[in-house]
C-alpha positions in Angstrom: -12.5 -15.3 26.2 -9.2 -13.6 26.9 -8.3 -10.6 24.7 -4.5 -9.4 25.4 -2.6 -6.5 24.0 0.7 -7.5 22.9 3.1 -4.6 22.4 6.7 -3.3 22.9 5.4 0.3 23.2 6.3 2.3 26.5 4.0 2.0 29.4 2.5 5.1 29.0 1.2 4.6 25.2 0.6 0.6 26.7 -2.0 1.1 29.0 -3.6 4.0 26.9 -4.2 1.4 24.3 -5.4 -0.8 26.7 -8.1 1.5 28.2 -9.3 2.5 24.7 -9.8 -1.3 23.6 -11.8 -2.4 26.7 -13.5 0.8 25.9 -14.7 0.0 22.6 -14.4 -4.0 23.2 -16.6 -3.5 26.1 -14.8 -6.5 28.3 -10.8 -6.6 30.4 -7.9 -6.8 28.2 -4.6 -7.6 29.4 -1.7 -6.3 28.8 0.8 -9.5 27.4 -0.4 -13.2 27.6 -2.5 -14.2 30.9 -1.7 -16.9 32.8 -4.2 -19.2 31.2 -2.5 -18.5 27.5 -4.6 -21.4 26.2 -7.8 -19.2 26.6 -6.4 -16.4 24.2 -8.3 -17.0 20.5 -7.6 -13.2 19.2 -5.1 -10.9 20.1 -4.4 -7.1 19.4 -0.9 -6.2 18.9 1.4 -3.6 18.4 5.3 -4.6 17.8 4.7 -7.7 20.0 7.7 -9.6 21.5 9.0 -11.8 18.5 8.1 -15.1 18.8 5.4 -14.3 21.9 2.5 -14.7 19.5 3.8 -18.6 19.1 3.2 -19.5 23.1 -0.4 -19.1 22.4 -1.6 -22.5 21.3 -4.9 -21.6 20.2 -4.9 -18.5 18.9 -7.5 -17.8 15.6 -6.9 -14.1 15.7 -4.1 -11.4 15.4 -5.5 -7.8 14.8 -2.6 -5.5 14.3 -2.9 -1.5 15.5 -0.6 -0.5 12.9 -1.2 -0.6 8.7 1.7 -2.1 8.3 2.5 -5.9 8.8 6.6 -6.2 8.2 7.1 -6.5 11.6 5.2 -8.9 12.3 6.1 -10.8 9.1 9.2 -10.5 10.0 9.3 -12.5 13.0 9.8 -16.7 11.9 8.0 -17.8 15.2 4.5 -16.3 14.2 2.1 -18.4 13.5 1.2 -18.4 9.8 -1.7 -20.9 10.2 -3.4 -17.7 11.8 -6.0 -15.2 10.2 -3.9 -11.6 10.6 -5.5 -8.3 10.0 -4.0 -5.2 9.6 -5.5 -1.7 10.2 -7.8 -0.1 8.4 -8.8 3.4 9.3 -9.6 6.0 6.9 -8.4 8.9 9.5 -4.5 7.3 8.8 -5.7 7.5 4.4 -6.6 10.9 5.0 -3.6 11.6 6.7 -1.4 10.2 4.0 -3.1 12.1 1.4 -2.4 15.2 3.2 1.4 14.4 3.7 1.7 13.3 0.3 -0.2 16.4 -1.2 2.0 18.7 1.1 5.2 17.2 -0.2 4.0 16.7 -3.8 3.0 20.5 -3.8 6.3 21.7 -2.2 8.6 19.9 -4.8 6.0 21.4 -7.7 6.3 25.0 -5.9 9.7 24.6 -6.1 9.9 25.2 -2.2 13.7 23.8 -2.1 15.0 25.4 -5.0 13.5 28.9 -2.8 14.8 27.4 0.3 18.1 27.6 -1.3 18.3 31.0 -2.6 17.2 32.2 0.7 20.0 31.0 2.3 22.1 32.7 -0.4 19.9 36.2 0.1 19.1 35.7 -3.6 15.9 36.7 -5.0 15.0 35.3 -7.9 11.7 33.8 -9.4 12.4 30.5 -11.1 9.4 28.9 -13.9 6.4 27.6 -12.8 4.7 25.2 -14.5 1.2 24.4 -13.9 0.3 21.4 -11.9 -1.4 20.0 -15.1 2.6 19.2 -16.4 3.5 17.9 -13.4 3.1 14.0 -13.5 3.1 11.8 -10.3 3.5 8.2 -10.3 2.4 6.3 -7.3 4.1 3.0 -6.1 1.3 1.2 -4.4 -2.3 1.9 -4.8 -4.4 -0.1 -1.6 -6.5 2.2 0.5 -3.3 4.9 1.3 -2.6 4.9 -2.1 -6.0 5.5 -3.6 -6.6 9.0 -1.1 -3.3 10.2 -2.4 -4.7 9.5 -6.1 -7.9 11.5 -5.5 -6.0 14.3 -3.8 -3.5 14.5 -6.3 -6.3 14.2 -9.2 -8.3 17.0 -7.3 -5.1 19.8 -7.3 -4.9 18.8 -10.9 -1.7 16.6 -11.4 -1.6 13.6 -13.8 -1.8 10.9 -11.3 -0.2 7.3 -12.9 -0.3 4.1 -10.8 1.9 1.0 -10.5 1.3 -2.5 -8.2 3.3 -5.6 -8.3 0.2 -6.7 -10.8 -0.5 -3.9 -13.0 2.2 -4.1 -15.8 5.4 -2.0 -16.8 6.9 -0.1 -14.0 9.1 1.7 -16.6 6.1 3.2 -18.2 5.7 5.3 -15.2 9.0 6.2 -14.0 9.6 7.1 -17.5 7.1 9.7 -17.5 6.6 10.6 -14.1 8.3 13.8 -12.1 7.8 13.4 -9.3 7.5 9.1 -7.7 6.0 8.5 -3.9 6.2 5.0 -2.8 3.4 3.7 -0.9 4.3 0.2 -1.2 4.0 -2.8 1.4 7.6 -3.6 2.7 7.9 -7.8 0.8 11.2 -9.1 -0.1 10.4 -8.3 -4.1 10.1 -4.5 -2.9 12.6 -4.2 -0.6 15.3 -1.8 -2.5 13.2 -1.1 -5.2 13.9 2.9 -4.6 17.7 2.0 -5.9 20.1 2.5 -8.4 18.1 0.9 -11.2 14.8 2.3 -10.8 16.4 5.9 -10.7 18.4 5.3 -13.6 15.0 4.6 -15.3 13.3 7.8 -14.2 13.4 11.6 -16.2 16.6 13.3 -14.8 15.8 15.7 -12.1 12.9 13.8 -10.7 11.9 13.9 -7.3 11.4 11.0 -5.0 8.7 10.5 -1.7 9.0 7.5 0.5 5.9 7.5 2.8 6.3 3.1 2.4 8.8 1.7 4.6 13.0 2.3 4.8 13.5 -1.1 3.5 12.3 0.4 -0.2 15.4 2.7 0.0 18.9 1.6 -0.8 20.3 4.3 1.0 23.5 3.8 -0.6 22.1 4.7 -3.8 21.1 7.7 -2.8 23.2 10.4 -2.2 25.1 9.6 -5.6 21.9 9.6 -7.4 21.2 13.3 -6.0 24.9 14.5 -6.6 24.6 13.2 -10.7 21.5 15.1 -11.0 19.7 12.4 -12.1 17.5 12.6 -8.9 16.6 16.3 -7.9 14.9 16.0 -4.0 13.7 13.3 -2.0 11.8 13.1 0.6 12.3 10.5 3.2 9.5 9.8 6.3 10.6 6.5 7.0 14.2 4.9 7.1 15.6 1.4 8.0 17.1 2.5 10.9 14.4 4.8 13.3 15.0 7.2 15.0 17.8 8.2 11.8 21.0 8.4 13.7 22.2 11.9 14.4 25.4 11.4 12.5 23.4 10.2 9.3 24.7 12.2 6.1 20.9 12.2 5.1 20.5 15.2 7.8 22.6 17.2 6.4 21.9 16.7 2.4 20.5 19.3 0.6 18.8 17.4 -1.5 16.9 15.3 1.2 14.3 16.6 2.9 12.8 14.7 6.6 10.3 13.8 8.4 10.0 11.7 11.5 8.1 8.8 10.1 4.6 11.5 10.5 3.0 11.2 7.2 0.1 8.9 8.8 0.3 8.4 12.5 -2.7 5.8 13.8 -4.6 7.9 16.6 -5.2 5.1 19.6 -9.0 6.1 20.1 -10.0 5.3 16.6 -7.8 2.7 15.7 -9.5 0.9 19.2 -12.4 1.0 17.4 -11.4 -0.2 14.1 -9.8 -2.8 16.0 -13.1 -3.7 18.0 -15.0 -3.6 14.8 -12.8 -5.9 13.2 -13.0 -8.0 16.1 -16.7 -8.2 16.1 -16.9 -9.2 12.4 -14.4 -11.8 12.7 -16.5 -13.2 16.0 -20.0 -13.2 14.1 -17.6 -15.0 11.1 -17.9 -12.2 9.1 -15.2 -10.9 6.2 -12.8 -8.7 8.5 -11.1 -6.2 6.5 -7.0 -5.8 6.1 -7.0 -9.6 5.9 -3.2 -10.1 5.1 -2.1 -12.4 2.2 0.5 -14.8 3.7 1.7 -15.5 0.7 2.0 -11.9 -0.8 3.1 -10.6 2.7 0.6 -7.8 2.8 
């Protein structure tokens, strides 16, 4: 059986991948579709060609090496009769907790307030509330979303939670200070971080987008910060990547970025995952990150 590696990634990062899966795989995998594509029954991919998945006529398998699936959902050639999996590695949940902790603890500290002031020469201590009357609400709680709880929960913040299933999202934008989004990218989430979630939200709350660009309407934005009703965001992921250098983002005050680095999957252990997943999906095993077609994550 034929295993490729289906990517758009530069050669370098290509045939690193590549190594890595035969590695843990323990058998040749090619890099795009081999000649014989009607051989190929599970592919590994990583922004793949849209529409190359659909030349492989009997393909059962599609493990992705990123967490996220938009991409690939967003491509109308691939094939939806196919089991998809997405990654799942806790080294990219622990990474994510760490990001959001960092972030969540800089807005609490008050770090671009300071930030400010020392541009300013100003020395001045502003309040500090305890972390205890600091709420967070988190958009999304899956796998990312739980580690961010727990390390949010453990530095003492009030931690509320929201999913497409779980009720009133005006309950916790209401009540929350500070609101990261760790939502899948659907069409019912896309723009959700917009004009009328904001409005909903205590004035002078902050924002943290760790989910995809797509949840931002970036027009909303800017005029959101300037009113006061936001007070910071902080943006790691944008619709257009890299953010062009002209962008008025850069140069906001009240935006800080990040290079889409919250969670970045490592190659050697997201081989393995993706060789584990591989193997339980072979012995006809539940492989985990099986994506919802009709949820679109």
């Amino acid at each position: 059986m034929t295993i490729p590696f289906l990517s758009r990634l530069d050669p370098e990062a290509t045939e690193l991948w590549r190594g890595l899966l035969e590695l843990a795989l323990g058998e040749p995998v090619t890099l795009g579709p081999p000649d014989d594509r009607g051989a190929v029954e599970i592919a590994v991919v990583a922004n793949p060609p849209p529409g190359q998945l659909a030349t492989l006529p009997n393909l059962k398998f599609i493990q992705s090496a990123w967490a996220g699936i938009d991409g690939l959902m967003a491509d109308p050639a691939l094939p939806r009769h196919v089991a998809l999996a997405r990654l799942i590695d806790p080294t990219l949940a622990a990474q994510m907790a760490e990001a959001v902790a960092a972030h969540v603890l800089a807005l609490h500290r008050q770090a671009p307030a300071y930030a400010a002031q020392q541009a300013r020469g100003l020395w001045r201590k502003l309040p500090q509330p305890p972390t205890t009357g600091r709420p967070v609400g988190l958009l999304g709680y899956g796998e990312m979303g739980r580690a961010c709880g727990k390390a949010l929960t453990a530095l003492g913040f009030p931690v509320s939670r929201w999913t497409r299933s779980s009720g009133d999202l005006g309950e916790l934008l209401a009540r929350s200070e500070i609101v990261v989004n760790l939502l899948p990218l659907t069409p019912e989430t896309r723009g959700i971080l917009g004009q009328a979630t904001f409005a909903r939200m205590r004035p002078g709350a902050a924002i943290i987008n760790v989910g995809r660009g797509g949840h931002l309407a970036e027009a909303d934005l800017i005029p959101a910060l300037e009113s006061g009703q936001l007070g910071h965001a902080v943006l790691d992921v944008f619709e257009t990547e890299p953010l062009p250098a002209d962008h008025p983002f850069w140069r906001h005050p009240g935006i800080t970025i990040t290079p889409h680095a919250a969670a970045i999957t490592d190659p050697a252990s997201g081989a393995l995952r993706a060789a584990e997943n591989i193997a339980r999906f072979r012995a006809g095993q539940p492989v985990t990150g099986l994506v919802s077609f009709a949820t679109g994550y």
